[in-house]
Backbone as JSON Lines, residues from 0, in Angstrom:
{"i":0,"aa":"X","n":[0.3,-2.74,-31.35],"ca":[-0.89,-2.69,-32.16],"c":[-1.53,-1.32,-31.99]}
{"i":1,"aa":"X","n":[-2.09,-0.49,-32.86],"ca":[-2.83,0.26,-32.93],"c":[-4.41,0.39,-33.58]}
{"i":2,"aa":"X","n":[-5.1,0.77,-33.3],"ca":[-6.18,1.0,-33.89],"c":[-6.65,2.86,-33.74]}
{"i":3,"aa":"X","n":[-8.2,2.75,-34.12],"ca":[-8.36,4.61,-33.91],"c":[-8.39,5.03,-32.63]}
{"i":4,"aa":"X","n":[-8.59,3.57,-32.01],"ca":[-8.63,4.65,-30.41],"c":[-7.26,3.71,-29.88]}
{"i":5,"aa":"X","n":[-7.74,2.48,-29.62],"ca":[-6.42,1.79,-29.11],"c":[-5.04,1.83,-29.63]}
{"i":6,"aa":"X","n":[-4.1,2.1,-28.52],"ca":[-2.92,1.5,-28.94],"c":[-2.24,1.05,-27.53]}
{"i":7,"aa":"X","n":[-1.64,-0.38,-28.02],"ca":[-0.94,-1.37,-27.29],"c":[0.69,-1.52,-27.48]}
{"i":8,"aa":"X","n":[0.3,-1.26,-26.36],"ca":[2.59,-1.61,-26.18],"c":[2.55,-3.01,-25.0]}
{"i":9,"aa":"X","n":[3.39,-3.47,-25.2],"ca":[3.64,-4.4,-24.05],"c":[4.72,-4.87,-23.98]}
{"i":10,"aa":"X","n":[5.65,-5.08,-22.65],"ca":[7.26,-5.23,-22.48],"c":[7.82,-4.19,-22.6]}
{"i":11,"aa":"X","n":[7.25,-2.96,-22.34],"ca":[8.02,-1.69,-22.6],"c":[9.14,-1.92,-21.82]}
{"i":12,"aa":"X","n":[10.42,-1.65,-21.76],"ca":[11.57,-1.02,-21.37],"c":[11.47,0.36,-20.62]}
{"i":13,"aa":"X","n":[10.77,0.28,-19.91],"ca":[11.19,2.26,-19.23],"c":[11.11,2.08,-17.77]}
{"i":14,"aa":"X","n":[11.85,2.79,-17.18],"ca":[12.57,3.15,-16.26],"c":[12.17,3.59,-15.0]}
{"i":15,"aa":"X","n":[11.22,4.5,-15.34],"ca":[10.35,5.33,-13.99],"c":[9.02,6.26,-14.9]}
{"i":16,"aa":"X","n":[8.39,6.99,-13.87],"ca":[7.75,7.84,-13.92],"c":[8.12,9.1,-14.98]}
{"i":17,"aa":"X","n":[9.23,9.41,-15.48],"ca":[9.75,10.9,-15.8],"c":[9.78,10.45,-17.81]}
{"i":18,"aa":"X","n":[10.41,8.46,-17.75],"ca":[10.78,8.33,-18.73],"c":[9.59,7.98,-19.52]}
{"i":19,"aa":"X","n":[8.41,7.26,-18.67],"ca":[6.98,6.81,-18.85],"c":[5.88,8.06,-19.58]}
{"i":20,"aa":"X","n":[6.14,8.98,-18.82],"ca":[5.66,10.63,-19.2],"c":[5.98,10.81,-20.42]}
{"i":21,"aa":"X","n":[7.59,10.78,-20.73],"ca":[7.77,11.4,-21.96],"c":[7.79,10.61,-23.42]}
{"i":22,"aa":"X","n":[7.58,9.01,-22.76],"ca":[7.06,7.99,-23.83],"c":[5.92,8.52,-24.51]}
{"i":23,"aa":"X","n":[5.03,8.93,-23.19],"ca":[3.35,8.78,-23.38],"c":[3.52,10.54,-24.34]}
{"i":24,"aa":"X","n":[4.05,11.58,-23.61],"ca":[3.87,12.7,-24.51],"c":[4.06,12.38,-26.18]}
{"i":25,"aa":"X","n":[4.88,12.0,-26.52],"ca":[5.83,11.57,-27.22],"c":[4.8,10.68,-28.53]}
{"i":26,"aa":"X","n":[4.11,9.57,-27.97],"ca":[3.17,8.8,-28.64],"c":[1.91,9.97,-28.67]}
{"i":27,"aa":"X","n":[1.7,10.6,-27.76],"ca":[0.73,11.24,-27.92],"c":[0.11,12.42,-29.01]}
{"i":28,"aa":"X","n":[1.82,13.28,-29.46],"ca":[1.73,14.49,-30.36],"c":[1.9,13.56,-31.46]}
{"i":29,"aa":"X","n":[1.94,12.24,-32.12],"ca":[2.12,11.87,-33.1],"c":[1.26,11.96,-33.92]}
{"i":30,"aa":"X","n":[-0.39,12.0,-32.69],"ca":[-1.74,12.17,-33.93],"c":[-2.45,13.49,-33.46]}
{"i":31,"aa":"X","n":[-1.4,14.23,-33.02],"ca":[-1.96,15.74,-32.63],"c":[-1.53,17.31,-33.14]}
{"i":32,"aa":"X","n":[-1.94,17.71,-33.47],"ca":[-1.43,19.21,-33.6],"c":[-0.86,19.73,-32.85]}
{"i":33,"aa":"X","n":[-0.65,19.44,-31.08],"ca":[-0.21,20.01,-29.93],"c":[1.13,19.45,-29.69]}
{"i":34,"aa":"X","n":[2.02,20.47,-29.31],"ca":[3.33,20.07,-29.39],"c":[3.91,18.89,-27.86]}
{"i":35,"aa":"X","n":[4.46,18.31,-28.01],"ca":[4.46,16.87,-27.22],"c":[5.28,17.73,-26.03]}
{"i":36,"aa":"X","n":[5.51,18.8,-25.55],"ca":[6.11,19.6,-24.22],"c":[4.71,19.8,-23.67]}
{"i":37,"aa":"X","n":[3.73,20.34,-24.34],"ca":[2.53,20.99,-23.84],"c":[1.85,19.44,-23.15]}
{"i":38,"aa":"X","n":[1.63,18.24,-23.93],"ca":[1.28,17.12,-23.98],"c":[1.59,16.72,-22.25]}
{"i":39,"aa":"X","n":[2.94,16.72,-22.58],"ca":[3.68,16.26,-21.0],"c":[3.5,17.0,-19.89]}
{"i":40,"aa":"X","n":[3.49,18.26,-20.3],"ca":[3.0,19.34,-18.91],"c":[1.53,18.89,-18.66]}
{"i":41,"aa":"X","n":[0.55,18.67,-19.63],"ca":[-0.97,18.71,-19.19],"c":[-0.82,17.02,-17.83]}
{"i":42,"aa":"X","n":[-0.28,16.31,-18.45],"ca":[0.3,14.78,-17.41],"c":[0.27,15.16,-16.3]}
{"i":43,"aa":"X","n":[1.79,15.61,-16.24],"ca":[2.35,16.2,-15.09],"c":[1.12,16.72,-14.24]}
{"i":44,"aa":"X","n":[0.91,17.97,-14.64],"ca":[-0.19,19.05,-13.6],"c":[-1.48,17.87,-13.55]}
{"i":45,"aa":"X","n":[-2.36,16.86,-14.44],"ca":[-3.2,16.64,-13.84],"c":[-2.41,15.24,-12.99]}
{"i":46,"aa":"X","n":[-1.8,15.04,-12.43],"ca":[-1.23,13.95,-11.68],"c":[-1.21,14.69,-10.23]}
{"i":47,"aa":"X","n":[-0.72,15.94,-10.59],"ca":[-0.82,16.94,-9.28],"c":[-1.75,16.8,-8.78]}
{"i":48,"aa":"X","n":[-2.77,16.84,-9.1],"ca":[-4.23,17.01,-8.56],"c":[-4.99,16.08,-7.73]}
{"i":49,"aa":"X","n":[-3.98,14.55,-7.77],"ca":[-4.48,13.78,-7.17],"c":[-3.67,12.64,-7.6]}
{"i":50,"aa":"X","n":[-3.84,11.2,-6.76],"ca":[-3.49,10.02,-7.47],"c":[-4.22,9.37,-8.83]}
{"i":51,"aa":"X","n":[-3.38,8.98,-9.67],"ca":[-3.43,8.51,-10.42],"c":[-3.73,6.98,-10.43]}
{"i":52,"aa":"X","n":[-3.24,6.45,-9.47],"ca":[-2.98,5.16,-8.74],"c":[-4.78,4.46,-8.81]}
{"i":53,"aa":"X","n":[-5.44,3.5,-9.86],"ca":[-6.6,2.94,-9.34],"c":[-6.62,1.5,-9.17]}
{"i":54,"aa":"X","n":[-5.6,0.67,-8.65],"ca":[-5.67,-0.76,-8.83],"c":[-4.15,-0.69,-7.72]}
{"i":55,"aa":"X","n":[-3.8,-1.71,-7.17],"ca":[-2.39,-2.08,-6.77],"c":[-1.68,-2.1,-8.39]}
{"i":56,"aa":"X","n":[-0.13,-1.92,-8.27],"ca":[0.36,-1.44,-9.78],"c":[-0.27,-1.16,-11.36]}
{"i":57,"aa":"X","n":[-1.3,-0.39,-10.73],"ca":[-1.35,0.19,-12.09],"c":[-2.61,1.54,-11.8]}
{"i":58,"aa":"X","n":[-1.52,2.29,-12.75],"ca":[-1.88,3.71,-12.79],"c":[-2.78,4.28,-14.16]}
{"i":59,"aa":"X","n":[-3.47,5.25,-14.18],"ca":[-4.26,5.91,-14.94],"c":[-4.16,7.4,-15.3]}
{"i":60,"aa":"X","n":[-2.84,7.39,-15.92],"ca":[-2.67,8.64,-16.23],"c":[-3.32,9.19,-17.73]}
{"i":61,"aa":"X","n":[-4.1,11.0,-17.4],"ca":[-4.59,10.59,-18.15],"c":[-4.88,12.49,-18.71]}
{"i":62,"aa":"X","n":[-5.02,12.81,-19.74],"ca":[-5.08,14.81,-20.41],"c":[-5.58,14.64,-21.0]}
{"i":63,"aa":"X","n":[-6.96,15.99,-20.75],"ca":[-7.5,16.59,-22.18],"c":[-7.36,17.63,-22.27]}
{"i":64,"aa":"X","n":[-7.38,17.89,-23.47],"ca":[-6.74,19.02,-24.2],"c":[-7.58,19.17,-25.67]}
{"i":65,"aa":"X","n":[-7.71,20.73,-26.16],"ca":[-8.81,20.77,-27.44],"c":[-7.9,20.39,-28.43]}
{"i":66,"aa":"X","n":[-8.59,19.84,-29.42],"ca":[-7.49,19.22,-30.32],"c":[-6.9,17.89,-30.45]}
{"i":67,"aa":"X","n":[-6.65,17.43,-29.0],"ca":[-6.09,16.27,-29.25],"c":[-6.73,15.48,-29.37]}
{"i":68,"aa":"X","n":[-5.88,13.87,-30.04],"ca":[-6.51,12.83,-30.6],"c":[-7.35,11.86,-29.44]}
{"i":69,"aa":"X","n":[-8.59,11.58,-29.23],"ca":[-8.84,10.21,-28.29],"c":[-7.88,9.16,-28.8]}
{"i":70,"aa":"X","n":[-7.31,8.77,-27.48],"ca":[-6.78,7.78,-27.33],"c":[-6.85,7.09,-26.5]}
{"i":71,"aa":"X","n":[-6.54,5.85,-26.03],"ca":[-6.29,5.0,-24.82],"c":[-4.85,4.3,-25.07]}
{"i":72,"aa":"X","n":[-4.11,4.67,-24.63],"ca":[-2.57,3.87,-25.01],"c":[-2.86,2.34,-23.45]}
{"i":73,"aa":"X","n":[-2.19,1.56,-23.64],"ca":[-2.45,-0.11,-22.76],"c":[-0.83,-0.26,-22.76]}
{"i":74,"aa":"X","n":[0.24,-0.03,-22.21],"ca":[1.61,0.01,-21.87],"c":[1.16,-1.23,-20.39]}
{"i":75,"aa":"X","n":[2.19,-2.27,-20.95],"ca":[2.76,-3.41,-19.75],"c":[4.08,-2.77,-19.59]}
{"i":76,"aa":"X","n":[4.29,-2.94,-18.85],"ca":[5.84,-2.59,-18.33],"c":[6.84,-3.99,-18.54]}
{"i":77,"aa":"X","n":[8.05,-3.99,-18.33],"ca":[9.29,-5.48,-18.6],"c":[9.3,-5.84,-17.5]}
{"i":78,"aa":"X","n":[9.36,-4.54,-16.53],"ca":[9.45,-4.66,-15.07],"c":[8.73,-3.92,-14.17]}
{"i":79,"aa":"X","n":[8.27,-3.88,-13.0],"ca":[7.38,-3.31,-12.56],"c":[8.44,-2.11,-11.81]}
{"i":80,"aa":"X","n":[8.06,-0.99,-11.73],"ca":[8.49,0.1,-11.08],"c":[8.04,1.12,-10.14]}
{"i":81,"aa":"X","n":[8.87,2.01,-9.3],"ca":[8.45,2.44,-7.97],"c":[7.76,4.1,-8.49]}
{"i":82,"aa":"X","n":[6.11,4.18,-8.72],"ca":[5.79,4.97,-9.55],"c":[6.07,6.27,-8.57]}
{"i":83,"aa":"X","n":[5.99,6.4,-7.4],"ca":[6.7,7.71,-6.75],"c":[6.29,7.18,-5.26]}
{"i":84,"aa":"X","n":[6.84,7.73,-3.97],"ca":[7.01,7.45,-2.81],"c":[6.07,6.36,-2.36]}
{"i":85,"aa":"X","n":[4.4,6.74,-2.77],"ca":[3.26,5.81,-2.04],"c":[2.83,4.8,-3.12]}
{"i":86,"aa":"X","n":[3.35,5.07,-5.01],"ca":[2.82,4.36,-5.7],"c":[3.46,3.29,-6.3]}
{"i":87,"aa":"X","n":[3.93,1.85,-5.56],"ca":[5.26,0.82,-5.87],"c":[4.54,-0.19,-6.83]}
{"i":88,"aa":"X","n":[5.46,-0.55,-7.69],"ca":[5.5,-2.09,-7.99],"c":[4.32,-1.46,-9.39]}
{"i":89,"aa":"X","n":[4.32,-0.9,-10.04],"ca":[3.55,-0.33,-11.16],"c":[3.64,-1.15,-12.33]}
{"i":90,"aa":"X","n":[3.18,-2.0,-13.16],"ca":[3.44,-2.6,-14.15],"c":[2.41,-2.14,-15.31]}
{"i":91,"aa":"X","n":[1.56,-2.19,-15.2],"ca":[0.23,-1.59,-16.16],"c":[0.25,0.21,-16.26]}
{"i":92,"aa":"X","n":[0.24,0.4,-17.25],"ca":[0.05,2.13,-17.36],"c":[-1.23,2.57,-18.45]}
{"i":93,"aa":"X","n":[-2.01,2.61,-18.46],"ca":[-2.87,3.08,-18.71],"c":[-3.6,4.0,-19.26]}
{"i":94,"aa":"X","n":[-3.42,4.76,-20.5],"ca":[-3.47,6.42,-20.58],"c":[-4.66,6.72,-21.17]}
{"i":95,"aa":"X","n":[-5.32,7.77,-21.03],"ca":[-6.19,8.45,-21.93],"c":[-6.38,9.4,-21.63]}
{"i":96,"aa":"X","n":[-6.21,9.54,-23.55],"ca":[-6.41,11.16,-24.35],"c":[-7.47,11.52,-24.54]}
{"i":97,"aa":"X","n":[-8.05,12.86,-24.02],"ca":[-9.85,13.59,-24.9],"c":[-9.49,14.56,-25.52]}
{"i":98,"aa":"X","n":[-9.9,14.57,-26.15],"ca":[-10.09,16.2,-27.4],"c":[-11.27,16.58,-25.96]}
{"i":99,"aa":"X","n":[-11.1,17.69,-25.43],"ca":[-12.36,18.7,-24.83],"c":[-12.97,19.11,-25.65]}
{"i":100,"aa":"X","n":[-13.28,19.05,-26.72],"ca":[-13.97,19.65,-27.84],"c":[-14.82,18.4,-28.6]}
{"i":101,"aa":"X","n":[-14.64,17.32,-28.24],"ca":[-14.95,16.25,-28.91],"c":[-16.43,15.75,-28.42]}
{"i":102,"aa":"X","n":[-17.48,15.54,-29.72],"ca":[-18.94,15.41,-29.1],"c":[-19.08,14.38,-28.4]}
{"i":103,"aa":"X","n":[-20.22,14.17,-27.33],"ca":[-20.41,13.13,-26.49],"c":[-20.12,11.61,-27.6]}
{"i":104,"aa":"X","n":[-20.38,11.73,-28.82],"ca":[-20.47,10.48,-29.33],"c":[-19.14,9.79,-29.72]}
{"i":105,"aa":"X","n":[-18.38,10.84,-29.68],"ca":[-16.77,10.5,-29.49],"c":[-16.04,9.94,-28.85]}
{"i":106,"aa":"X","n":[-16.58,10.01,-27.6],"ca":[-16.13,10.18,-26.51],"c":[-16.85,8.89,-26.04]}
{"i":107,"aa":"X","n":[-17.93,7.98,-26.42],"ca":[-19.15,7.26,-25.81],"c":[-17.32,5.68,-25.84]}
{"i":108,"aa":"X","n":[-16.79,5.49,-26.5],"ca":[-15.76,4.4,-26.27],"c":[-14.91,4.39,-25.09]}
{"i":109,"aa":"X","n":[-14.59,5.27,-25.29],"ca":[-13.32,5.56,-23.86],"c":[-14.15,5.66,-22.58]}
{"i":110,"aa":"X","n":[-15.54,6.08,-22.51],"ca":[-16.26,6.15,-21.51],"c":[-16.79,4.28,-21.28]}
{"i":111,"aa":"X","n":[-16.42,3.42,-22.19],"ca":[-17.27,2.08,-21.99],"c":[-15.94,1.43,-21.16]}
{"i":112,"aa":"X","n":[-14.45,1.83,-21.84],"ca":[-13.13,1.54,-21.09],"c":[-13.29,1.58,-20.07]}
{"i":113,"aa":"X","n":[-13.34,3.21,-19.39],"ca":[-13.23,3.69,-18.02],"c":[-14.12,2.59,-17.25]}
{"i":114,"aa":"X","n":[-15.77,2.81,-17.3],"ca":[-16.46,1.53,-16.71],"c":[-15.9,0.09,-16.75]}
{"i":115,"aa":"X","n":[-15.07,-0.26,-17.22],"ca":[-14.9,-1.66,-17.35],"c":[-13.2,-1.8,-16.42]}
{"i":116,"aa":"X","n":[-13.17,-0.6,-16.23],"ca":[-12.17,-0.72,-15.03],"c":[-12.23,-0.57,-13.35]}
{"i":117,"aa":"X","n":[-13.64,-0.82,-13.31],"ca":[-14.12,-0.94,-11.99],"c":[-13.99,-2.43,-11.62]}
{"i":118,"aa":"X","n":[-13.78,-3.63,-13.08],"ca":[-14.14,-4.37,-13.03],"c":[-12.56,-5.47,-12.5]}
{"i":119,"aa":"X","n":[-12.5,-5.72,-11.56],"ca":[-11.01,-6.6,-11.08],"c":[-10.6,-7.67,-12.27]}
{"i":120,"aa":"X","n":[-11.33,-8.74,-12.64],"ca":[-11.26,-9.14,-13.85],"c":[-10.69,-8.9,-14.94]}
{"i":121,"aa":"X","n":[-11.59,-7.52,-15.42],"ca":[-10.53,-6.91,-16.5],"c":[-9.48,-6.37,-16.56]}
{"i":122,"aa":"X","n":[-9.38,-5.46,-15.37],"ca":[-7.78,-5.33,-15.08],"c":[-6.62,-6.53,-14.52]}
{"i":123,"aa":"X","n":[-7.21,-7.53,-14.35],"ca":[-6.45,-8.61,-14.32],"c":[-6.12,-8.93,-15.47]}
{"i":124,"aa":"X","n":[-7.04,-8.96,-16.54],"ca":[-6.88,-9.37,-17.94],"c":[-5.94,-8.59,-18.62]}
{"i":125,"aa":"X","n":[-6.18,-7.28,-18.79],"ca":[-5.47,-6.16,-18.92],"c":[-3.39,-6.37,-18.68]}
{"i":126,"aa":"X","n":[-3.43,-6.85,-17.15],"ca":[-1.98,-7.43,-17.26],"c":[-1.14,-8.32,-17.63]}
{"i":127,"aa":"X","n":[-2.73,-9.51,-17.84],"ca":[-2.53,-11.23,-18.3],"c":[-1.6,-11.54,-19.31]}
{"i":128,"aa":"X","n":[-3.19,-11.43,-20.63],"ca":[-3.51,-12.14,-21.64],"c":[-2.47,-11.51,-22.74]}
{"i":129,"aa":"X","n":[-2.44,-12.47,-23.84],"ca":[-1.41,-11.79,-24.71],"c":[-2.24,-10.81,-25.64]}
{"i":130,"aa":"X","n":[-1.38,-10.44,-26.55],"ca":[-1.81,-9.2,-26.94],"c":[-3.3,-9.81,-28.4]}
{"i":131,"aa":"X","n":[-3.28,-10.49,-28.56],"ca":[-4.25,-11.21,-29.37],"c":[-5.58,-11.29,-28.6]}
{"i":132,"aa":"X","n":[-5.44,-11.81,-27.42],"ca":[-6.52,-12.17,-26.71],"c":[-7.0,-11.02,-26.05]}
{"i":133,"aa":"X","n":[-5.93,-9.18,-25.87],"ca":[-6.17,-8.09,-25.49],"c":[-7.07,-7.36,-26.26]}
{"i":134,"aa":"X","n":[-6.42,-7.53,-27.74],"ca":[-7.65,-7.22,-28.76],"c":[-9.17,-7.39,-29.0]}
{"i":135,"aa":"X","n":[-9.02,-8.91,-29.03],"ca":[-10.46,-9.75,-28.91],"c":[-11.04,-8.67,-27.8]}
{"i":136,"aa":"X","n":[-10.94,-8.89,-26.28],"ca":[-11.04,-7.46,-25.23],"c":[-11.61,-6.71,-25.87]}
{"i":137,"aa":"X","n":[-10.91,-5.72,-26.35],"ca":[-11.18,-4.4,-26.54],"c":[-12.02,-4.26,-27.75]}
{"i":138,"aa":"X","n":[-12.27,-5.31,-29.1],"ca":[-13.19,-4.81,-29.63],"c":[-14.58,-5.5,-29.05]}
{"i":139,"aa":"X","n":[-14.82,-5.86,-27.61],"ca":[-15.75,-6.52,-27.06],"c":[-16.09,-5.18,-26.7]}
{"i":140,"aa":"X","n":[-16.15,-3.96,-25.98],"ca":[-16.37,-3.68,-24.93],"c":[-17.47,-2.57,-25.5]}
């Protein structure tokens, strides 16, 4: 499912960390002007910077970049995977896109997301519910 900010995958098929990256680049240059190499490098380097890791399996990877589209991509995994040495058993992936250029009022959705992932609940929900009842979710928030 997609919408203007959301988009939902669930049962993805992928493999690790390298193949997850270049899914997410990949979905990412589809509503961007920025070429999906640049996309994947901005990943990469901000992952460097720190863990990504905010829940037991599930990660928050996440680039801004001027230009690009807000997004929040919601990827379940088929199977859960070993996201790198300290980060195991990963099933939820999580992404979000900012335009750095994009006015606070743009930006006021993805900021109501982020808060609502402090919340154990919702990220329980987040891995649960089917994708009908994920929706209902997300145009709640």
């Amino acid at each position: 499912m997609a919408t203007n900010l959301y988009d939902i995958h669930l049962d993805l098929a992928l493999a690790g960390r390298k193949e997850i990256y270049q899914y997410l680049a990949t979905e990412l240059a589809k509503d961007s002007p920025i070429d999906q190499s640049v996309i994947l490098e901005a990943l990469v380097w901000r992952e460097k910077l720190g863990s990504i890791e905010i829940a037991p399996g599930v990660v928050l990877p996440h680039v801004e970049l001027p230009g690009l589209a807000n997004r929040i991509i919601i990827s379940r995994l088929a199977s859960a995977i070993n996201w790198s040495e300290t980060v195991n058993r990963v099933q939820l992936v999580l992404t979000i896109a900012l335009d750095s250029q994009a006015r606070a009022t743009e930006q006021f959705a993805i900021k109501a997301f982020v808060r609502k992932l402090a919340d154990e609940h919702f990220v329980h929900q987040l891995r649960k519910v089917d994708l009908k009842q994920l929706e209902i979710m997300l145009e709640n928030l």
